[in-house]
C-alpha positions as CSV (number, residue, x, y, z in Angstrom):
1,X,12.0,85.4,-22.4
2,X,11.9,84.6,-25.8
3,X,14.3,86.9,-28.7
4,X,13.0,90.5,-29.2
5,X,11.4,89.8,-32.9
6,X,10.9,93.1,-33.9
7,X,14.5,95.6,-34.4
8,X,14.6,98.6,-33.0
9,X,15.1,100.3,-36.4
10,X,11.4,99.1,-37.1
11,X,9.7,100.4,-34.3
12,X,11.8,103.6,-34.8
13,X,10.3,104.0,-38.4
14,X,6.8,103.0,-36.7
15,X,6.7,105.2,-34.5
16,X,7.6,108.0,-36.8
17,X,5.3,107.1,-39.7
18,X,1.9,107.1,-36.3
19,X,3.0,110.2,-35.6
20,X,3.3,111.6,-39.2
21,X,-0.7,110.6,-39.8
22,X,-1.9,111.9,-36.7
23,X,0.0,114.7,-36.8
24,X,-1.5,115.3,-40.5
25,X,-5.1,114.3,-39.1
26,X,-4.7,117.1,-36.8
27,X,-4.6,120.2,-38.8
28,X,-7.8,119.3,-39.4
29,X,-9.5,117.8,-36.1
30,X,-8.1,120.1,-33.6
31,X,-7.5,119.3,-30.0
32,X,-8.4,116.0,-30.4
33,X,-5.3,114.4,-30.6
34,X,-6.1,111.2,-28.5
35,X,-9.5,110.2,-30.5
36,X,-7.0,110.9,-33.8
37,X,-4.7,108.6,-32.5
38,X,-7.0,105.8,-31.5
39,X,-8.5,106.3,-34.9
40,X,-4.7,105.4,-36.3
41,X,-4.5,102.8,-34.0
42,X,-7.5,101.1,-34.8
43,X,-6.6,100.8,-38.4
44,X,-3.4,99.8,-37.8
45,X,-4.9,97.3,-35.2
46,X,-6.7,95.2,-38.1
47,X,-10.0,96.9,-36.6
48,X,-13.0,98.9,-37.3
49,X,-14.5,102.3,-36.4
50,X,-17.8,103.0,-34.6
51,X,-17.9,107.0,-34.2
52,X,-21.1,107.9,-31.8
53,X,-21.3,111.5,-31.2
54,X,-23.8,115.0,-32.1
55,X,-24.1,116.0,-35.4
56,X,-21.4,118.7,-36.0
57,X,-18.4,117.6,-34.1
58,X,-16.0,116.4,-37.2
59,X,-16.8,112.5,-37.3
60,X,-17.4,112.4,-40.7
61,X,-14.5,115.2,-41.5
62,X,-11.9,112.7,-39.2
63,X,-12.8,109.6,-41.5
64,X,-11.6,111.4,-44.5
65,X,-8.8,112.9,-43.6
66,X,-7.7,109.5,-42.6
67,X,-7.9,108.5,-45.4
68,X,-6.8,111.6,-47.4
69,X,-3.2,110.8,-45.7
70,X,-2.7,107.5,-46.9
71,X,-2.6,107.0,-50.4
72,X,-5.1,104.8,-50.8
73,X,-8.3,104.2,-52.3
74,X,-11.4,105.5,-50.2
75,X,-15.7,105.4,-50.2
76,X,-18.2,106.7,-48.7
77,X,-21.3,105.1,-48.6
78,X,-24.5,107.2,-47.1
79,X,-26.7,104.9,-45.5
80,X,-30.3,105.9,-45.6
81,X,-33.5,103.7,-45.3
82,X,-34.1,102.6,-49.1
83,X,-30.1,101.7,-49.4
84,X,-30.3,97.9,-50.3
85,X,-27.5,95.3,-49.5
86,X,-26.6,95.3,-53.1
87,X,-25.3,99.4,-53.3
88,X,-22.9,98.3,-50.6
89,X,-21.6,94.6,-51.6
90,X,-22.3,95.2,-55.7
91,X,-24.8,93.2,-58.1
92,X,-23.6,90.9,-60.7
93,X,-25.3,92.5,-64.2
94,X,-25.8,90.7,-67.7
95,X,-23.8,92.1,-70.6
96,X,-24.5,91.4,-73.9
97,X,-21.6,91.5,-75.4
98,X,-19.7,89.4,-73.4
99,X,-23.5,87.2,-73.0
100,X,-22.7,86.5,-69.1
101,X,-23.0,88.1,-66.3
102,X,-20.4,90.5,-65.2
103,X,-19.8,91.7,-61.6
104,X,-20.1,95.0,-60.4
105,X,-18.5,96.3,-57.3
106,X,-20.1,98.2,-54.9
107,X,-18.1,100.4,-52.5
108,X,-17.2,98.0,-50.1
109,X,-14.0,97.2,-52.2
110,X,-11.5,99.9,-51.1
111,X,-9.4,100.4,-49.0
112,X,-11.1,102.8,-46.0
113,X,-14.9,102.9,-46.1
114,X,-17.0,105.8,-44.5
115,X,-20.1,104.4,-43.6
116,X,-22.0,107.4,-42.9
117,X,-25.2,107.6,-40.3
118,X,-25.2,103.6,-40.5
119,X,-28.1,103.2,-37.8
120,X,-29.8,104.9,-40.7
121,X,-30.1,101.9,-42.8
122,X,-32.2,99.1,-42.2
123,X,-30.5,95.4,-40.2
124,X,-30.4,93.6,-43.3
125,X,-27.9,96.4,-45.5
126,X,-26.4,96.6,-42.3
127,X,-25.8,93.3,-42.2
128,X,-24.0,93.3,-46.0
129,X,-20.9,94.7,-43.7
130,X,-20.7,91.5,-41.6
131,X,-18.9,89.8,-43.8
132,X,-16.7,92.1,-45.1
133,X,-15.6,93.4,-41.7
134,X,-15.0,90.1,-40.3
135,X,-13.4,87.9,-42.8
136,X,-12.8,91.2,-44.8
137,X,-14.7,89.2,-48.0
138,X,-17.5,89.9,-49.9
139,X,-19.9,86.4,-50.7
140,X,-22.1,87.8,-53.7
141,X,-24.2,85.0,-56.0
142,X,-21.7,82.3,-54.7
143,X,-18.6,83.5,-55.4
144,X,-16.1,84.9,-52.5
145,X,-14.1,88.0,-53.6
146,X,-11.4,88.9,-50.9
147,X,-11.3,92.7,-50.6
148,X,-7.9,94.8,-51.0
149,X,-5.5,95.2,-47.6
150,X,-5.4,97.0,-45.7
151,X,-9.4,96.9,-45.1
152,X,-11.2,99.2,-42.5
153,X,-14.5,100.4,-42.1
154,X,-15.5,104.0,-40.2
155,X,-18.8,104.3,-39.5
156,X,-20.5,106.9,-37.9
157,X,-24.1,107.6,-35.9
158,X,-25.9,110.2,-34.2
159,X,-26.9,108.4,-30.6
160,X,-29.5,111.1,-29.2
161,X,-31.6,111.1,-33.0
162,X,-33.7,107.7,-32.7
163,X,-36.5,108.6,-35.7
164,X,-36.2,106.9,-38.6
165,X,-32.8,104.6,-37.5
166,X,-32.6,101.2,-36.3
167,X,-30.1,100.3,-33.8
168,X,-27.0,98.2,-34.8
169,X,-27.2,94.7,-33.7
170,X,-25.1,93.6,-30.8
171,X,-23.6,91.0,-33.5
172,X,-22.6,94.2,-35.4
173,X,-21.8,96.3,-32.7
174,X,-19.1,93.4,-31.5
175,X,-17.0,93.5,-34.9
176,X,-15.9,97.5,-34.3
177,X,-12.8,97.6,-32.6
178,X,-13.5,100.7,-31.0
179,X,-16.3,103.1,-30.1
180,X,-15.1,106.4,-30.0
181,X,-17.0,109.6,-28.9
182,X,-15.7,113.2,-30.6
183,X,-17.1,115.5,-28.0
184,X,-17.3,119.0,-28.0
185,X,-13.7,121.3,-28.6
186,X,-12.3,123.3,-25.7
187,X,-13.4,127.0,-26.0
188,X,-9.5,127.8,-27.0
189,X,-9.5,125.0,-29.3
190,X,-13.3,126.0,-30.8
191,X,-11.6,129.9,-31.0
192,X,-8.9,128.4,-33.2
193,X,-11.2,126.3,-35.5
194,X,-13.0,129.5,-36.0
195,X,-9.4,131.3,-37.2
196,X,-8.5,128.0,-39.5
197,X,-11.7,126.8,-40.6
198,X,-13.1,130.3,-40.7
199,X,-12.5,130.7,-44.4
200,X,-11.4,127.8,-46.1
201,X,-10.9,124.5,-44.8
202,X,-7.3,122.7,-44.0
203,X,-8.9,120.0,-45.1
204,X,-8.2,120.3,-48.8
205,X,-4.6,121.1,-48.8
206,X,-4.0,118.2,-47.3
207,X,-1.8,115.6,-48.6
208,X,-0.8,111.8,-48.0
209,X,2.1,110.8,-45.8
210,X,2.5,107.1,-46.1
211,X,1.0,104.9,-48.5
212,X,-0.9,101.3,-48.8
213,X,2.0,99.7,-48.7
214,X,3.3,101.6,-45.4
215,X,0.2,100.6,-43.6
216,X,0.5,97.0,-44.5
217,X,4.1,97.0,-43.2
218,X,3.4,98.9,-40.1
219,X,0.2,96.3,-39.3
220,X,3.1,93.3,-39.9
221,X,5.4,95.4,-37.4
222,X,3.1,95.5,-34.6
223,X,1.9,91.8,-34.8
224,X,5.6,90.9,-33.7
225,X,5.7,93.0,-30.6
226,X,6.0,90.8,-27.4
227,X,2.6,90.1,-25.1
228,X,4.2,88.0,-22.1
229,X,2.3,85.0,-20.7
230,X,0.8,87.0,-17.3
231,X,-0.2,90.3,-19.9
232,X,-2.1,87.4,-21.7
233,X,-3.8,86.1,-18.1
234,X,-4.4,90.2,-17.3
235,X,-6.1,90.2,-20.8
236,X,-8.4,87.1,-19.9
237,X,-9.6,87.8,-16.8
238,X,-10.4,91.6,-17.6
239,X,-12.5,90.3,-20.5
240,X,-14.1,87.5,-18.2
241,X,-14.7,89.8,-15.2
242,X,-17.1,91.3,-17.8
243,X,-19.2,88.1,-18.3
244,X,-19.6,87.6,-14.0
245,X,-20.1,91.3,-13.3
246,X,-23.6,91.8,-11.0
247,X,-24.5,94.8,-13.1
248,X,-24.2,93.6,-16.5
249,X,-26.7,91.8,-18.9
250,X,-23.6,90.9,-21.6
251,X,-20.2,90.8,-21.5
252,X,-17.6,91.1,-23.4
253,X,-16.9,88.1,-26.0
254,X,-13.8,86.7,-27.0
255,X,-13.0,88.6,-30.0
256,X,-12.7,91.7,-27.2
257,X,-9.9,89.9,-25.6
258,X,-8.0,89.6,-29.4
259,X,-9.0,93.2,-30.2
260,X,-7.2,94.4,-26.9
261,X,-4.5,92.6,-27.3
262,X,-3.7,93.7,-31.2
263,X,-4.7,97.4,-30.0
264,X,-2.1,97.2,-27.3
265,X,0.6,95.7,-29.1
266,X,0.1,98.8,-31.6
267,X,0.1,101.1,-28.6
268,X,3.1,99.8,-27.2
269,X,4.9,99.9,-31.3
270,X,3.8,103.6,-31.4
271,X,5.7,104.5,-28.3
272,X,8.6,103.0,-29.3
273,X,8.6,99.6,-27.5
274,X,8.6,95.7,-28.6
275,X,6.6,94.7,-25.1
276,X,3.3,95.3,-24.4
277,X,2.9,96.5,-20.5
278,X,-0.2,96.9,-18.4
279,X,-1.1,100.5,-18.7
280,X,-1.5,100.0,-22.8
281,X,-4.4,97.4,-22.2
282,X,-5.6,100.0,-19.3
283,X,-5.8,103.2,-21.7
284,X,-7.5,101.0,-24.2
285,X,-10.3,99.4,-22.0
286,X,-13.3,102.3,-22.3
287,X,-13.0,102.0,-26.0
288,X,-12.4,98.4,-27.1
289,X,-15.3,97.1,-24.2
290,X,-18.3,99.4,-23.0
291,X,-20.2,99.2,-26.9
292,X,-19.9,95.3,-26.3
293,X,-22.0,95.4,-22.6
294,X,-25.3,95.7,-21.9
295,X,-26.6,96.6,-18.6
296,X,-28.8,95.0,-17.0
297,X,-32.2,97.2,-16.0
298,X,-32.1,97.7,-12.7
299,X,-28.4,98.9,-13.1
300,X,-29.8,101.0,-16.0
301,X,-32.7,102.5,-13.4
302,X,-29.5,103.0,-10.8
303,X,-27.7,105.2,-13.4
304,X,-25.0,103.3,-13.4
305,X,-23.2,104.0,-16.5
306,X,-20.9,100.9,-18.7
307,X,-17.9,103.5,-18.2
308,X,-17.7,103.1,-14.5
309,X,-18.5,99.5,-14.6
310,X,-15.8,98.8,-16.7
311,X,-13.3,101.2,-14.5
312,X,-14.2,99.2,-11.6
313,X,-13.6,96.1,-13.1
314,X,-10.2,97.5,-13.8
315,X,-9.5,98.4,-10.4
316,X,-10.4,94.9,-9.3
317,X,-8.1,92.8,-11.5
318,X,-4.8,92.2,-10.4
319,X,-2.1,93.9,-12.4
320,X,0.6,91.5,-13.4
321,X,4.2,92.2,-11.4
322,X,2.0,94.4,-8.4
323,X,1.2,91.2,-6.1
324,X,2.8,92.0,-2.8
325,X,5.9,89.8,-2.1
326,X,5.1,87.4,-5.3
């Protein structure tokens, strides 16, 4: 086994700094502690967002309080049918005093963007993010601008209202990390919202708890935790199961088998450890793979639903150190 390349000091002021922004998170979003700590996770994962829920439940309201506790720059950018590629990448503009054109940023250059009701917007602005979220770069008239780390994109959409949206592309759909759904509060938790939210919001007394530069250090952090050689295998044939399962039109691609392993070595940083074990690519499956299927129809007509096929696929691949006298 090769040296442990991250101290224990570091994951020790990891661990503490996770806690401190989802703890912060949560005076806001209550009861939800394990969406607001996949949210973290994503970000500090190097991924994106997809939040898929009612209208109502606090998607919008998580975004920014993410980003309300780092000190960082933030946008939000309301997508709506007549919003054109240029509002989100920006337009170069002639100025004549300088007589050349002059290049103006759209909100895509931050830090955390909200991309609010994106299904709302039509596949080509839409399609402005690809780049960014990707190679997180922004191509406008020719000329590549890289955009300011650390880079991550929340975007939210209502999945039961279908007038007036078009649905995100499965190229799209692929470049989110996660897919997270809010659901509805516990009837205690719903009673305390009332008593907190009642009034005033918590969410304008809150304040940041790390900065930029924090994040940026805690992303280097959990790139050196350890993955050994049969997690790698476990990650592989999980992802590939996904491509030879008899219910499923797509599978998962490639870039699913890197997401789950950068979401897992964060997972594993959070808790405290520099080795990545099998239950942290477990927990993580439902959200890093079922937006990336597609059913096929007659699975679809069976009711079969991309949550249990991916728990089944789980319970098929063997878990590294569990073979039976191996």
């Amino acid at each position: 086994m090769p040296p442990e390349a991250v101290s224990q000091q570091d994951l020790a002021w990891f661990a503490e700094r996770f806690a401190a922004i989802a703890s912060n998170i949560e005076r806001v979003i209550q009861g939800k502690r394990e969406v607001v700590d996949l949210v973290v996770l994503s970000l500090l994962s190097e991924g994106h967002v997809l939040m898929e829920d009612v209208p109502g439940v606090g998607k919008t309201l998580l975004a920014k309080s993410l980003a309300r506790s780092i000190h960082c720059d933030f946008q939000r950018i309301q997508f709506t049918p007549d919003l054109l590629p240029s509002d989100v990448t920006g337009v170069s503009v002639w100025d004549r005093e300088r007589n050349a054109f002059v290049f103006r940023a759209g909100p895509v250059f931050t830090n955390i963007v909200l991309g609010d009701e994106i299904n709302r917007a039509s596949p080509k602005t839409q399609a402005a993010l690809l780049e960014a979220m990707e190679e997180r770069q922004v191509t406008v008239d020719g000329t590549t601008r890289a955009l300011p780390p650390p880079f991550m994109v929340i975007a939210t959409q209502n999945p039961i209202e279908h007038e007036g949206t078009y649905p995100l592309p499965e190229a799209q759909l692929d470049r989110f990390m996660t897919r997270l759904v809010m659901g509805y509060p516990s009837r205690s938790k719903e009673l305390e919202i009332l008593d907190t939210h009642g009034i005033q919001s918590t969410y304008g007394d809150l304040q940041p708890v790390v900065t930029a530069e924090d994040i940026t250090r805690m992303v280097a952090v959990s790139r050196r935790v350890y993955v050994a050689d049969p997690l790698k295998e476990y990650l592989v044939d999980t992802v590939e199961a996904t491509r030879t399962d008899a219910s499923l039109l797509l599978g998962a691609s490639p870039r699913a088998t890197l997401y789950l392993q950068r979401a897992a070595r964060t997972r594993a940083a959070a808790e405290g450890r520099h080795y990545v074990t099998p239950d942290d690519v477990k927990s993580l499956l439902r959200p890093v793979l079922t937006h990336r299927l597609i059913l096929k129809p007659e699975a679809q007509m069976r009711g079969v639903a991309l949550e249990d096929v991916v728990d089944g696929i789980a319970g098929r691949i063997e878990v590294p150190g569990t073979r039976v006298g191996g």
